[in-house]
N, CA, C and O atoms as a GROMACS GRO file, in nm:
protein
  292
    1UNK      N    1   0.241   0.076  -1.639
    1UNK     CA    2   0.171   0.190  -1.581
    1UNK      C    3   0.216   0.207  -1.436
    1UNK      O    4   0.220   0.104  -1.369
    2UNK      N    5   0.249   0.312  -1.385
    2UNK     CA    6   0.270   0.364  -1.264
    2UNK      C    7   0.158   0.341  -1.174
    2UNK      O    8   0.056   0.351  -1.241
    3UNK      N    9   0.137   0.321  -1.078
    3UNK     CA   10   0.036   0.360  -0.968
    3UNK      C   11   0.088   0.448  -0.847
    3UNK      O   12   0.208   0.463  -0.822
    4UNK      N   13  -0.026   0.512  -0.769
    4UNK     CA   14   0.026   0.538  -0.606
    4UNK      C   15   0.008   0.495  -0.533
    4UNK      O   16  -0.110   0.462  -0.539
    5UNK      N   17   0.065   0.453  -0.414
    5UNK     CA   18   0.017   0.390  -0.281
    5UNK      C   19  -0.030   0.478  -0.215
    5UNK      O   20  -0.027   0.581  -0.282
    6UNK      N   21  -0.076   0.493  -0.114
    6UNK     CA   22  -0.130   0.561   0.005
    6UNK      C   23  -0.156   0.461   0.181
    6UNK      O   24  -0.248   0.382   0.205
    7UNK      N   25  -0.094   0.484   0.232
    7UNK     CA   26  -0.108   0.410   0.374
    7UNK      C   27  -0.168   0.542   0.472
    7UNK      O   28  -0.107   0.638   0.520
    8UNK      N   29  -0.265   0.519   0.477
    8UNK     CA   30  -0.355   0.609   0.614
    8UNK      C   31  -0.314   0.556   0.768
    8UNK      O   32  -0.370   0.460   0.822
    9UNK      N   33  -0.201   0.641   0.831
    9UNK     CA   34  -0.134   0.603   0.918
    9UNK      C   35  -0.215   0.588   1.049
    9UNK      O   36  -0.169   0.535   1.151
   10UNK      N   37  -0.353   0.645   1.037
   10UNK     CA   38  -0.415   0.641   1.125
   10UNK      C   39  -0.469   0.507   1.113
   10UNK      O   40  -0.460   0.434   1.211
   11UNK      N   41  -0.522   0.466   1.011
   11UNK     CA   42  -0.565   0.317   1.045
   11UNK      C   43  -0.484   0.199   0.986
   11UNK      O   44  -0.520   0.094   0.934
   12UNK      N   45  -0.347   0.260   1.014
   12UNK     CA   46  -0.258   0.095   1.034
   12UNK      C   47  -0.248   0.023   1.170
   12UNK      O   48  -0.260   0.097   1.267
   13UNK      N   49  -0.239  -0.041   1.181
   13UNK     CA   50  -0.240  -0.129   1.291
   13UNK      C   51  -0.096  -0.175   1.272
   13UNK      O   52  -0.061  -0.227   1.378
   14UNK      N   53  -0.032  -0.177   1.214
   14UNK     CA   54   0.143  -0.219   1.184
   14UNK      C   55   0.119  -0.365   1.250
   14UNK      O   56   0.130  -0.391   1.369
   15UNK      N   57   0.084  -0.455   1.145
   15UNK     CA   58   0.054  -0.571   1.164
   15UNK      C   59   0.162  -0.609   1.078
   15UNK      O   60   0.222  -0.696   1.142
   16UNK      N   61   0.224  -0.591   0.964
   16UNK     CA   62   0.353  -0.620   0.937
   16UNK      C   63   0.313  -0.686   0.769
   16UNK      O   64   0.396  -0.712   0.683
   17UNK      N   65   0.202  -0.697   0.761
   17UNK     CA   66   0.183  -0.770   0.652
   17UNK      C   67   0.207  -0.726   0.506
   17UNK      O   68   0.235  -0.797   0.410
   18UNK      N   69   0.188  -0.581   0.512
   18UNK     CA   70   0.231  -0.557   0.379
   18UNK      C   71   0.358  -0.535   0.375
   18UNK      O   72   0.392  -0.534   0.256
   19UNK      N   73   0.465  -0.513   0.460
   19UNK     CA   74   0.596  -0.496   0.476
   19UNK      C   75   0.656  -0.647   0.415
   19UNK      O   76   0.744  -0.672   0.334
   20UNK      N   77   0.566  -0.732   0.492
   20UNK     CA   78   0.647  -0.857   0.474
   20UNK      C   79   0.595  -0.986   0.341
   20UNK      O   80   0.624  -1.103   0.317
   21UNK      N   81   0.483  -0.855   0.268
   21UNK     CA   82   0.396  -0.967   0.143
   21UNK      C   83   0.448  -0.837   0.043
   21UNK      O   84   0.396  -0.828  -0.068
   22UNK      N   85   0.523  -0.764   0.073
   22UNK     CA   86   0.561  -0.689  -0.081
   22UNK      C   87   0.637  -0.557   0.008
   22UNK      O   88   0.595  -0.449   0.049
   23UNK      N   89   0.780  -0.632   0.012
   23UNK     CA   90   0.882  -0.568   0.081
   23UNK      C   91   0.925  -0.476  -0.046
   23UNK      O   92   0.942  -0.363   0.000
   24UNK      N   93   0.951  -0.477  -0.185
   24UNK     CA   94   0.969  -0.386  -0.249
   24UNK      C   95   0.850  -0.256  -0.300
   24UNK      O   96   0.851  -0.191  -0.405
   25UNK      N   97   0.727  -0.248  -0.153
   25UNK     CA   98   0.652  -0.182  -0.213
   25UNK      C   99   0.646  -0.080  -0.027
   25UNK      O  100   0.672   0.036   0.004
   26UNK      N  101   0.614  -0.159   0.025
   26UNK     CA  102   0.627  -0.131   0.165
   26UNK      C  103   0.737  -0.121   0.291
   26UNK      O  104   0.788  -0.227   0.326
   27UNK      N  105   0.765  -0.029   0.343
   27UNK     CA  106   0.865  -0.060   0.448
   27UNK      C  107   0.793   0.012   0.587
   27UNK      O  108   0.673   0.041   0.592
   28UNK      N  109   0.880   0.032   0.688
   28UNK     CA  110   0.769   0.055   0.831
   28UNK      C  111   0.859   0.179   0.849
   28UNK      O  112   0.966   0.184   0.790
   29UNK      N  113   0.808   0.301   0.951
   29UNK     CA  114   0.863   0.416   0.905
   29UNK      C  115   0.910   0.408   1.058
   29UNK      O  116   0.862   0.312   1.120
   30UNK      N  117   1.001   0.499   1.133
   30UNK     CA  118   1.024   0.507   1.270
   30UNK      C  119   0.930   0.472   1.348
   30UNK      O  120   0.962   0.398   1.440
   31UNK      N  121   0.805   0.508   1.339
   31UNK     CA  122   0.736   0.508   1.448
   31UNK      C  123   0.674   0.363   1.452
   31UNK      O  124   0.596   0.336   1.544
   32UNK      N  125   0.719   0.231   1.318
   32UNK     CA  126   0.708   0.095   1.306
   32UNK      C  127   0.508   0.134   1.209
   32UNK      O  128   0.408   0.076   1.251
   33UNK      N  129   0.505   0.190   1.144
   33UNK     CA  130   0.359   0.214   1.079
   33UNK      C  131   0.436   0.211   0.912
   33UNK      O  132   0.544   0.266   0.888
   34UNK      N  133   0.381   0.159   0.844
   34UNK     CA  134   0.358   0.100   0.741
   34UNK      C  135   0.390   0.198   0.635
   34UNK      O  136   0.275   0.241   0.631
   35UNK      N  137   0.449   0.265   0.552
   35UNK     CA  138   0.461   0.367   0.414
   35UNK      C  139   0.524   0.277   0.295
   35UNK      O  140   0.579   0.167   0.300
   36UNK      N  141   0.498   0.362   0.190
   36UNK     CA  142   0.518   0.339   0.059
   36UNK      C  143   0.655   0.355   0.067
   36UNK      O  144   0.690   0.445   0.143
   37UNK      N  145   0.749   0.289   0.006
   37UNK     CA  146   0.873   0.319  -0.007
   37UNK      C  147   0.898   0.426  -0.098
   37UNK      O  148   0.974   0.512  -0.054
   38UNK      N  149   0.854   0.443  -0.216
   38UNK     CA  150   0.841   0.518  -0.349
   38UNK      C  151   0.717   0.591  -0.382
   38UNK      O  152   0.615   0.526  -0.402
   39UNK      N  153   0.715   0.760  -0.392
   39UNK     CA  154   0.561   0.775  -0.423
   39UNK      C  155   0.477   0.711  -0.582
   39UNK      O  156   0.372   0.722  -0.644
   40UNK      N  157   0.581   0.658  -0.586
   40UNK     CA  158   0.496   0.570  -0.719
   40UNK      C  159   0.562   0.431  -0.733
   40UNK      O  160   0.675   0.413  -0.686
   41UNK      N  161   0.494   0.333  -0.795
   41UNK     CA  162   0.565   0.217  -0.822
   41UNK      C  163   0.498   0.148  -0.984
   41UNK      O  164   0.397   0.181  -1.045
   42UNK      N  165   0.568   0.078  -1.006
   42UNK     CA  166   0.524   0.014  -1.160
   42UNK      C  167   0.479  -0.123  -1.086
   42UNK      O  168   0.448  -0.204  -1.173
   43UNK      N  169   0.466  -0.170  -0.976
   43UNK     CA  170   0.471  -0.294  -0.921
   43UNK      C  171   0.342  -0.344  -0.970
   43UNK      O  172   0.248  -0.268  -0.946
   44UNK      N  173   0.314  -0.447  -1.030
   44UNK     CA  174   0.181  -0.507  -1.108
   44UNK      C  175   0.074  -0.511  -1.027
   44UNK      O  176   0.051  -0.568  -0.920
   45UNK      N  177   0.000  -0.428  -1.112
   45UNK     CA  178  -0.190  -0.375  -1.049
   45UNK      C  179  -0.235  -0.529  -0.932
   45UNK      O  180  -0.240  -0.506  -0.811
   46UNK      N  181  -0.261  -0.662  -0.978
   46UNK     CA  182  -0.314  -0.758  -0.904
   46UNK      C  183  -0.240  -0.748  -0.779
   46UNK      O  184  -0.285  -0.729  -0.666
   47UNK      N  185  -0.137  -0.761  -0.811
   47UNK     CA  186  -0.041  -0.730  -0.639
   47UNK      C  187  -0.049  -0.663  -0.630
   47UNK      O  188   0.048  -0.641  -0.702
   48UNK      N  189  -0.085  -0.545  -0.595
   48UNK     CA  190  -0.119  -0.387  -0.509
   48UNK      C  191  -0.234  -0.392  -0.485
   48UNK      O  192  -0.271  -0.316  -0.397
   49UNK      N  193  -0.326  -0.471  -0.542
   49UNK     CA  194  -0.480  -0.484  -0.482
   49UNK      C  195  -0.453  -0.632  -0.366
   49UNK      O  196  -0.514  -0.608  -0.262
   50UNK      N  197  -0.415  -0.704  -0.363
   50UNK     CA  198  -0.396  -0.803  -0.328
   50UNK      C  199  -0.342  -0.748  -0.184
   50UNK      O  200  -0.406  -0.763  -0.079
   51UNK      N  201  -0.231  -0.690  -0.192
   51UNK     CA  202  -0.171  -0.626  -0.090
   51UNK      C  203  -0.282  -0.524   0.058
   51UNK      O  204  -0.287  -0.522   0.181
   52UNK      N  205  -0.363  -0.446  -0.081
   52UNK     CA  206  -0.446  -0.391  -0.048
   52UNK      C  207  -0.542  -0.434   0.034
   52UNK      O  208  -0.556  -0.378   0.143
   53UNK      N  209  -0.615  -0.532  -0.001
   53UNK     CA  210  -0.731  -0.622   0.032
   53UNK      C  211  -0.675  -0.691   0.152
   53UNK      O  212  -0.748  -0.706   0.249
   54UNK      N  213  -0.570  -0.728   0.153
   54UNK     CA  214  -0.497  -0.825   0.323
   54UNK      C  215  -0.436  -0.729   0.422
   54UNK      O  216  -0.362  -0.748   0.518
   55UNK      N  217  -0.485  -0.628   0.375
   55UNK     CA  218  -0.443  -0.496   0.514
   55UNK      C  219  -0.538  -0.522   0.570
   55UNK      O  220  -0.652  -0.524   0.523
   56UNK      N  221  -0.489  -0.556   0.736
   56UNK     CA  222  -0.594  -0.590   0.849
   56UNK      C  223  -0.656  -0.430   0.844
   56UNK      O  224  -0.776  -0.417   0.822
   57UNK      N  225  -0.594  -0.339   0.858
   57UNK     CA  226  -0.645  -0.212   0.935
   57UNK      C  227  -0.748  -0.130   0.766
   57UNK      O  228  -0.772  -0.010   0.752
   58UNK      N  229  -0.769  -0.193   0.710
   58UNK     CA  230  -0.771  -0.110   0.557
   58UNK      C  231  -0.710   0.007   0.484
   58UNK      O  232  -0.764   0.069   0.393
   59UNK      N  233  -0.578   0.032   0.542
   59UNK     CA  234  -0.536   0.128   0.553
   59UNK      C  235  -0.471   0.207   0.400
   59UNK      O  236  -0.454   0.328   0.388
   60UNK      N  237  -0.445   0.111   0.304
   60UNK     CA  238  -0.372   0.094   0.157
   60UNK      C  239  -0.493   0.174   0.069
   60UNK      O  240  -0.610   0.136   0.073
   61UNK      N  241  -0.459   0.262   0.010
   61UNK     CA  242  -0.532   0.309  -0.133
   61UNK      C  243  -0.384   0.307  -0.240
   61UNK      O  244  -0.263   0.322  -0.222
   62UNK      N  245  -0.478   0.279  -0.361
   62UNK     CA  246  -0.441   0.236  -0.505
   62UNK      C  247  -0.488   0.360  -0.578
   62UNK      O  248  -0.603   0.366  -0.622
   63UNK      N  249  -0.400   0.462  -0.594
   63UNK     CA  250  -0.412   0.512  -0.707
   63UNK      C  251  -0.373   0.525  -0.886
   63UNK      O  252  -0.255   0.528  -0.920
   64UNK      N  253  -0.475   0.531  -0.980
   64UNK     CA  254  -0.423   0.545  -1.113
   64UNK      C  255  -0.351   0.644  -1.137
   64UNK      O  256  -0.367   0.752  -1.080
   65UNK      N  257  -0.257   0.620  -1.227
   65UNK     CA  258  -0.168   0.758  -1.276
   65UNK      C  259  -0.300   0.876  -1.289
   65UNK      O  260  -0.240   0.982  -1.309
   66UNK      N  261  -0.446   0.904  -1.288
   66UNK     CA  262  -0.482   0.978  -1.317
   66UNK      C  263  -0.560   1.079  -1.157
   66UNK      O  264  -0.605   1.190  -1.131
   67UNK      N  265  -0.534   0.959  -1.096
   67UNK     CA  266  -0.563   1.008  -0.933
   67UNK      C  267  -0.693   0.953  -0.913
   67UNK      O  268  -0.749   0.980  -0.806
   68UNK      N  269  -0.743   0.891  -0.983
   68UNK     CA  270  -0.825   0.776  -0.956
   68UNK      C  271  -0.817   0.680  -0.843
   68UNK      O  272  -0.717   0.608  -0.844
   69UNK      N  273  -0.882   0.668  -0.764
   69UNK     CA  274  -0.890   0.565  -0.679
   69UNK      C  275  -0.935   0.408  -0.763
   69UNK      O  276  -1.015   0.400  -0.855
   70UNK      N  277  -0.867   0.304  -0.707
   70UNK     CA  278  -0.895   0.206  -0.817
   70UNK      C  279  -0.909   0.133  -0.684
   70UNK      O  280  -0.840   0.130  -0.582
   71UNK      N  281  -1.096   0.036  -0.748
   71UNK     CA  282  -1.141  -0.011  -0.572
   71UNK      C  283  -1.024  -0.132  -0.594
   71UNK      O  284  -0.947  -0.156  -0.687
   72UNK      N  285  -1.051  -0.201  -0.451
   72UNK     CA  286  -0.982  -0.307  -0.425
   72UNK      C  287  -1.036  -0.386  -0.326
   72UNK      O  288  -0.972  -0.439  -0.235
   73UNK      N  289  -1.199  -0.397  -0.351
   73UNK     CA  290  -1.279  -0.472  -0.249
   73UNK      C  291  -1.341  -0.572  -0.319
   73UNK      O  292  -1.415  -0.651  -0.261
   0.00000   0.00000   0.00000
C-alpha cells in the first residue's frame, strides 16, 4: 500500500532526525527543513509512524491512499 507524507514546514525544527532515521523517505530542502522525497512511498506503515512519532517539532502526517489521516500517537 502506498502512503503520503506531509512535513508542516512551519513546525519543523530541522533537527535532522527524520532525514537521518529514514533517508529513503526524507531529505532537507534548501532552506535545510525537512520534505518528503516522493509524494508517495510504499515504505512500511510501522516505520512512517515511528518516524512520525520521533519528530521533535510534530511536524510528519501519514496519509492512507484514501486521504485519511492515520494517527501516529
Amino acid at each position: 500500500m502506498a502512503y503520503r507524507v506531509e512535513v508542516q514546514k512551519d513546525l519543523c525544527i530541522s533537527s535532522g532526525k527524520c532525514v537521518s532515521d529514514g533517508p529513503k523517505v526524507f531529505r532537507f530542502d534548501d532552506q535545510e527543513l525537512a520534505e518528503p522525497i516522493s509524494e508517495t512511498t510504499d515504505y512500511e506503515l510501522q516505520s512512517l509512524l515511528k518516524l512520525a512519532r520521533n519528530c521533535p517539532g510534530e511536524a510528519i502526517t501519514i496519509f492512507a491512499e484514501s486521504g485519511e489521516i492515520i494517527d501516529h500517537s
